[in-house]
VEXTOR-427330 format. One record per residue (C-alpha): x, y, z; chain. Coordinates in nm, 3 decimals. Each point is the difference from the previous one (the first is absolute). Layout:
VEXTOR-427330
> X | Y | Z | A
...
***
This chain:
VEXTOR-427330
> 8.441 | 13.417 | 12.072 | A
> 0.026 | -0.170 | -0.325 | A
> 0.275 | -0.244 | 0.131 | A
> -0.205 | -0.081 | 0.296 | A
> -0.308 | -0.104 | -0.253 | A
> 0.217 | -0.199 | -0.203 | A
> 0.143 | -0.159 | 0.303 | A
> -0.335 | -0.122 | 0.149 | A
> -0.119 | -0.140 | -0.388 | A
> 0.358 | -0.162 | 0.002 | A
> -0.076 | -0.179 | 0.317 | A
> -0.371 | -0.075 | -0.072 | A
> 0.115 | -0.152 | -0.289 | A
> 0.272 | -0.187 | 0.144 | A
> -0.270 | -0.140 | 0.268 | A
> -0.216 | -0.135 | -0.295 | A
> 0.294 | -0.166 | -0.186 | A
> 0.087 | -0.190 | 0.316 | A
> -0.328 | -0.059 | 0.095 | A
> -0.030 | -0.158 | -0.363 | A
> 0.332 | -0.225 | -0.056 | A
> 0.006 | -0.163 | 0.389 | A
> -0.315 | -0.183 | -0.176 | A
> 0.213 | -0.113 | -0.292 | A
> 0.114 | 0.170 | -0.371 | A
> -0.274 | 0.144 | -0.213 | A
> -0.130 | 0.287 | -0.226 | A
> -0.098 | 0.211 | 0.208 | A
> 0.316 | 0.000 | 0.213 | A
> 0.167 | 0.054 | -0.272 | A
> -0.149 | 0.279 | -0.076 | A
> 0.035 | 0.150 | 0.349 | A
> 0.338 | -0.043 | 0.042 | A
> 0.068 | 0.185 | -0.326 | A
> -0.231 | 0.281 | 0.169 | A
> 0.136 | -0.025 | 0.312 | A
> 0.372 | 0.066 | -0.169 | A
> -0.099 | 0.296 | -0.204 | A
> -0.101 | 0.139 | 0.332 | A
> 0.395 | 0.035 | 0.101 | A
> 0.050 | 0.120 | -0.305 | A
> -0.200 | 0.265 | 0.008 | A
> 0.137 | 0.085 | 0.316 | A
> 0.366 | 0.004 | -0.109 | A
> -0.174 | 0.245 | -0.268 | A
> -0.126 | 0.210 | 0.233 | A
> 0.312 | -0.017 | 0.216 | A
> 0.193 | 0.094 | -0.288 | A
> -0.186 | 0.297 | -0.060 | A
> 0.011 | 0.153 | 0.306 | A
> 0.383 | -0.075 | 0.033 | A
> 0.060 | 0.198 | -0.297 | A
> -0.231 | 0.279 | 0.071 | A
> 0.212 | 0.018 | 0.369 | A
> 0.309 | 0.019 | -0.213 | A
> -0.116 | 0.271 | -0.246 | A
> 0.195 | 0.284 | 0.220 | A
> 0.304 | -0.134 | -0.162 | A
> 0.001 | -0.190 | -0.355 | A
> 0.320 | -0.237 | 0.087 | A
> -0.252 | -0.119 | 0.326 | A
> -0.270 | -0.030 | -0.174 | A
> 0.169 | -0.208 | -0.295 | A
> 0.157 | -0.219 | 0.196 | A
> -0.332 | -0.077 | 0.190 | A
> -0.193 | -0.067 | -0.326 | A
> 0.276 | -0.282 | -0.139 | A
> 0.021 | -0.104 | 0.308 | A
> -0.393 | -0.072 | -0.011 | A
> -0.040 | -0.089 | -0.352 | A
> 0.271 | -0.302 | 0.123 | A
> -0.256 | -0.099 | 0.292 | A
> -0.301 | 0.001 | -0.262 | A
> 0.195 | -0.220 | -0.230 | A
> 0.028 | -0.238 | 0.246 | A
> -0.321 | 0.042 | 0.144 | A
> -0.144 | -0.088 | -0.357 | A
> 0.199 | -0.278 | 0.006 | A
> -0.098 | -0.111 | 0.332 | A
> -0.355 | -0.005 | -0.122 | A
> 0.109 | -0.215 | -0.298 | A
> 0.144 | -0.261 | 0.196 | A
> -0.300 | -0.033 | 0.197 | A
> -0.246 | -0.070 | -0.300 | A
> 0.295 | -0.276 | -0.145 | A
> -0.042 | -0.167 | 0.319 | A
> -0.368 | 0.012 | 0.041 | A
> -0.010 | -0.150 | -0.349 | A
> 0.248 | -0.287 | 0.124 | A
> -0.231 | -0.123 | 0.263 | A
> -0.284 | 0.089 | -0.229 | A
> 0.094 | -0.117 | -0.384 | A
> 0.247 | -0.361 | 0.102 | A
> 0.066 | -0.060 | -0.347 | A
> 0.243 | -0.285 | -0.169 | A
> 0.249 | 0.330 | -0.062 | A
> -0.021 | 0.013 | 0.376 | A
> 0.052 | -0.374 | 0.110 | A
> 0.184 | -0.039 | 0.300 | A
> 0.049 | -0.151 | 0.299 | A
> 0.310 | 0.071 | 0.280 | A
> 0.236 | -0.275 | 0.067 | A
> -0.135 | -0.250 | -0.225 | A
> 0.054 | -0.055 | -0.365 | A
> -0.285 | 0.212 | -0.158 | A
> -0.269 | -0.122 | -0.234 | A
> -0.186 | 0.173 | -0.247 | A
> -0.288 | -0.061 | 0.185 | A
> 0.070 | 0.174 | 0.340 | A
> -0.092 | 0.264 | 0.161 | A
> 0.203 | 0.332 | 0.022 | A
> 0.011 | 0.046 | 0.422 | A
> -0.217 | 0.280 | 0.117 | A
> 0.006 | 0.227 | 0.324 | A
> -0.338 | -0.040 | 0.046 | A
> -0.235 | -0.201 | 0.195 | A
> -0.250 | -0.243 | -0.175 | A
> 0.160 | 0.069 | -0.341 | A
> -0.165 | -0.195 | -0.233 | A
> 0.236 | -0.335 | -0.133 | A
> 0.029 | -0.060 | -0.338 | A
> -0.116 | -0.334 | -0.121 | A
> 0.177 | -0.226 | -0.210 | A
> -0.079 | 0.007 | -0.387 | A
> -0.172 | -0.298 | -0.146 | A
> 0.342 | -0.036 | -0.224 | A
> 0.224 | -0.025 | 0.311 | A
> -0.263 | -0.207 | 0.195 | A
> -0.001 | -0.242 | -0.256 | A
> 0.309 | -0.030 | -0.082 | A
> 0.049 | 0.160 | -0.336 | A
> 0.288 | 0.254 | -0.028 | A
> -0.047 | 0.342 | 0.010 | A
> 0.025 | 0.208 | -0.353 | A
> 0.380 | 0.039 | -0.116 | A
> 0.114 | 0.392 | 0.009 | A
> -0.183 | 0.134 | 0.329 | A
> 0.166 | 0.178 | 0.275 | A
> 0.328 | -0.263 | 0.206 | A
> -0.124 | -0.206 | 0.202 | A
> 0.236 | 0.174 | 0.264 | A
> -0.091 | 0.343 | -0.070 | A
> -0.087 | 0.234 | 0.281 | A
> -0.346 | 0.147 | 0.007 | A
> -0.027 | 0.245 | -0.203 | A
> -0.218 | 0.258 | 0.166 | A
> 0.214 | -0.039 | 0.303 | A
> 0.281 | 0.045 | -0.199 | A
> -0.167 | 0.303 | -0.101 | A
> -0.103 | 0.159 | 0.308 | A
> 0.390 | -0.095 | 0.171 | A
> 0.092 | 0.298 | -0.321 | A
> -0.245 | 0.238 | 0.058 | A
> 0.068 | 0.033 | 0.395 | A
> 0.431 | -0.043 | -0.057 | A
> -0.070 | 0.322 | -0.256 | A
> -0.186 | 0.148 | 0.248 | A
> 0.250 | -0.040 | 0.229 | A
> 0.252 | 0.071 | -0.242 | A
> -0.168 | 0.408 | -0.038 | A
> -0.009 | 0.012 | 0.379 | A
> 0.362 | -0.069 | 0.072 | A
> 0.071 | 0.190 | -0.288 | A
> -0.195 | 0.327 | 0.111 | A
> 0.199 | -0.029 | 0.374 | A
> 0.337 | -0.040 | -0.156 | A
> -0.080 | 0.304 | -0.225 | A
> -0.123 | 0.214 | 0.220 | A
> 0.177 | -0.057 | 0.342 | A
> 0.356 | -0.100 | -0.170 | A
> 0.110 | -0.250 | 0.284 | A
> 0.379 | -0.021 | -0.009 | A
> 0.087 | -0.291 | -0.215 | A
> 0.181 | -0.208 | 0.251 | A
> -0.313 | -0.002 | 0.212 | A
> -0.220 | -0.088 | -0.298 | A
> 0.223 | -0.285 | -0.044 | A
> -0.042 | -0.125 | 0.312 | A
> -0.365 | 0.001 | -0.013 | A
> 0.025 | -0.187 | -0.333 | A
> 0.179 | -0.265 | 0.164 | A
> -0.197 | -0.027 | 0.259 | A
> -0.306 | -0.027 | -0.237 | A
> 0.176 | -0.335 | -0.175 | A
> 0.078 | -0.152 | 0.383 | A
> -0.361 | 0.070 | 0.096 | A
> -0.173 | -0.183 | -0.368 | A
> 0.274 | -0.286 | 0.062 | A
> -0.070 | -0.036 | 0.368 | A
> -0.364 | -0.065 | -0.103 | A
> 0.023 | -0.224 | -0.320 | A
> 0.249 | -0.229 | 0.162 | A
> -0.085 | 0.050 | 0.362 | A
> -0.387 | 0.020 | -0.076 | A
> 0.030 | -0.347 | -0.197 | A
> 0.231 | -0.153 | 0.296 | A
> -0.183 | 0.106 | 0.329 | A
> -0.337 | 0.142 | -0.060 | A
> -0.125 | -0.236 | -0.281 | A
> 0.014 | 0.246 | -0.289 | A
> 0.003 | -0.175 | -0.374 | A
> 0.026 | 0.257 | -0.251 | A
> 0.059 | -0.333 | -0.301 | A
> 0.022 | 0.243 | -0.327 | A
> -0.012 | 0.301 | 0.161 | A
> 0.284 | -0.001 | 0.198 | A
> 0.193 | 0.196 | -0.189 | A
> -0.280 | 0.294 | -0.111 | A
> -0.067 | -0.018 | 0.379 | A
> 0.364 | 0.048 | 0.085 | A
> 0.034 | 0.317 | -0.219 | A
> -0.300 | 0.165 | 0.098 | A
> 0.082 | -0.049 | 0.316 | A
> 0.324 | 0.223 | -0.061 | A
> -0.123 | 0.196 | -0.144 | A
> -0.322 | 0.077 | 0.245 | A
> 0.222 | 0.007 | 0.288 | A
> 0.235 | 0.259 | -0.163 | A
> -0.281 | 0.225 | 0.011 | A
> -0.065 | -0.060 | 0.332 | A
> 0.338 | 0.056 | 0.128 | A
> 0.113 | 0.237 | -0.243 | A
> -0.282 | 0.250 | 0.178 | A
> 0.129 | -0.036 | 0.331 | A
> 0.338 | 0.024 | -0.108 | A
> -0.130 | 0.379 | -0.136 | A
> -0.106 | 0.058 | 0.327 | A
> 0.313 | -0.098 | 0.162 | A
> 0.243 | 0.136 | -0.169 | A
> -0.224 | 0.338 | -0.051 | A
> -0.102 | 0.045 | 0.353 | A
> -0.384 | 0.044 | -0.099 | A
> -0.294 | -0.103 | -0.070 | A
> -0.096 | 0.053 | -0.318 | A
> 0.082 | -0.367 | -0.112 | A
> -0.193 | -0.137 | 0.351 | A
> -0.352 | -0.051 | -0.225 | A
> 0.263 | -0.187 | -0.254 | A
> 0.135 | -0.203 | 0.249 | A
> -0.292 | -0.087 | 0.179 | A
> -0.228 | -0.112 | -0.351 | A
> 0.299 | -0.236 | -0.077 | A
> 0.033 | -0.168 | 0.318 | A
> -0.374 | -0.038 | 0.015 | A
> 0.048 | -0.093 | -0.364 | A
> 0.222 | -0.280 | 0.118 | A
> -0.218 | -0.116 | 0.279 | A
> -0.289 | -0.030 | -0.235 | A
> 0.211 | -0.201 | -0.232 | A
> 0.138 | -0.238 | 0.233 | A
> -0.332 | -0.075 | 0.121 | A
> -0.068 | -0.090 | -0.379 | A
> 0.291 | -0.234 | -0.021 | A
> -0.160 | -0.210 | 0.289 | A
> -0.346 | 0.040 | -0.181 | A
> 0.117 | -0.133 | -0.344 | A
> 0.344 | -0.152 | 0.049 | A
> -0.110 | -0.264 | 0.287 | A
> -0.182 | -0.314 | -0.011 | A
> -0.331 | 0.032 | 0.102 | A
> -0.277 | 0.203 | -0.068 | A
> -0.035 | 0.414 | -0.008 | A
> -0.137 | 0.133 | 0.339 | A
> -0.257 | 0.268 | -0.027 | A
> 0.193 | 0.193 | 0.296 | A
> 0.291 | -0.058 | -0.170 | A
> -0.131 | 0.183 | -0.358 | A
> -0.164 | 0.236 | 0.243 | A
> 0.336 | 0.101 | 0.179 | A
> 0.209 | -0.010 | -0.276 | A
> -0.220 | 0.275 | -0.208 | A
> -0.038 | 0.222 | 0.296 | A
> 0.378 | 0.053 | 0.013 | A
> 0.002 | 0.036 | -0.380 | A
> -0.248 | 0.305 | -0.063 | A
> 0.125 | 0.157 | 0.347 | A
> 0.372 | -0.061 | -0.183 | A
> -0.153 | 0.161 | -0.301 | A
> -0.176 | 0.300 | 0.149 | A
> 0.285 | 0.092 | 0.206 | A
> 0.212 | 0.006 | -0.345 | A
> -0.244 | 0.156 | -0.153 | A
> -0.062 | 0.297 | 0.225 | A
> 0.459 | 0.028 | 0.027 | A
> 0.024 | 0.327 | -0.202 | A
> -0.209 | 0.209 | 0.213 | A
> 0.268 | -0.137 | 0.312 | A
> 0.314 | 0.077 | -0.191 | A
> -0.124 | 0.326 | -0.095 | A
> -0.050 | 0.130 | 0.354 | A
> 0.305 | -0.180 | 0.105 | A
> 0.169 | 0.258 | -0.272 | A
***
């Protein structure tokens, strides 16, 4: 009952955050996003509770289903994080942020933004005029720094998921190898094949793209590896939060990492797959626990 409640808040909330950045950055979407996060929170809470309340009839079950949890919160935490750092990209483009993809950045410039009718910033009267900018402020090549941020939160995130499968499934080594490497091919594939063929320019973030990348598709893979290699499904909410996880951010590469503008559908797609991805996660102990 309680996990259904939170689940219809969490997508109320999601509803009004997209409803609220398809019309451009502010406030107030700010604010709802941060809401609409803590909702999936809340229900990884919950979830974790009631996994470890199903384990109580033996303590090594019921252990193992609390770490196992307290893993998926950590990265659910971190998951909200990394939404508010990239809110505040799109929201705050400050000279610590200046950047711009493919071209040799300016203090001036504009951090890029997923999101429609994001407000550009406009030139200072020093750099307008000619006058240079004030010696010891951030390189002129440096990446944006709340985007910076947010790529940490989410790769931590990540990080506590694949972390919390390995851990608790204990996939031979040779096939978690595998799925490593497979993880690298598939970030490689799209920073060079993404630049080459679909018109992808990642400029200073191609190599913060690159690793997250890795490391978000290790995730992804690592879960269906459980599943594979365990013959259950226990790992299938895992496995099916990263690849919707993946989805979501590949949409986002073609909404901040192409020329052009942001497409409402496109910021509208993108966070459907990412709180389904994060719900799905979030609810993954109570699935593991009846799959024990």
């Amino acid at each position: 009952m309680l996990l259904g409640l939170v689940g219809v808040c969490g997508a109320a909330a999601v509803a009004v955050y997209i409803s609220l950045v398809v019309r451009g950055p502010s406030r107030a979407a700010l604010i709802s996003k941060a809401g609409a996060g803590l909702t999936f929170v809340l229900a990884g809470a919950v979830a974790a509770y009631t996994a470890t309340l199903r384990g109580a009839g033996s303590t090594s079950l019921a252990t193992h289903a609390l770490c196992f949890a307290l893993l998926i919160l950590s990265g659910l935490v971190c998951g909200v994080l990394g939404d508010i750092w990239l809110d505040l990209n799109a929201l705050v483009p400050t000279a610590a942020q200046a950047f711009a993809p493919g071209t040799s950045a300016k203090v001036h410039d504009a951090a890029p933004s997923p999101f429609p009718n994001a407000p550009a910033q406009e030139d200072d009267s020093a750099a307008s005029s000619g006058v240079a900018p004030p010696q010891g402020g951030p390189p002129e090549n440096a990446p944006p720094a709340f985007m910076m941020a947010g790529f940490a939160s989410f790769a931590l995130g990540h990080i506590f998921y694949t972390t919390a499968l390995i851990w608790y499934w204990r996939p031979p080594w040779e096939a978690t190898a595998a799925a490593l490497a497979l993880a690298g091919l598939f970030a490689m594939a799209v920073v060079l094949a993404g630049r080459r063929r679909l018109g992808l320019d990642f400029g200073q973030l191609t190599v913060p793209a690159g690793v997250y990348g890795f490391i978000l598709a290790s995730m992804a893979i690592v879960a269906w590896t459980c599943c594979i290699t365990t013959a259950g499904v226990g790992a299938l909410p895992m496995g099916a939060g990263g690849t919707m996880f993946l989805i979501s951010d590949l949409v986002l590469c073609f909404q901040l990492f192409r020329p052009g503008k942001a497409k409402p559908s496109g910021t509208a797609v993108c966070l459907v797959f990412y709180y389904a991805a994060q719900f799905a996660i979030a609810l993954s102990p109570l699935a593991l626990c009846s799959a024990s």
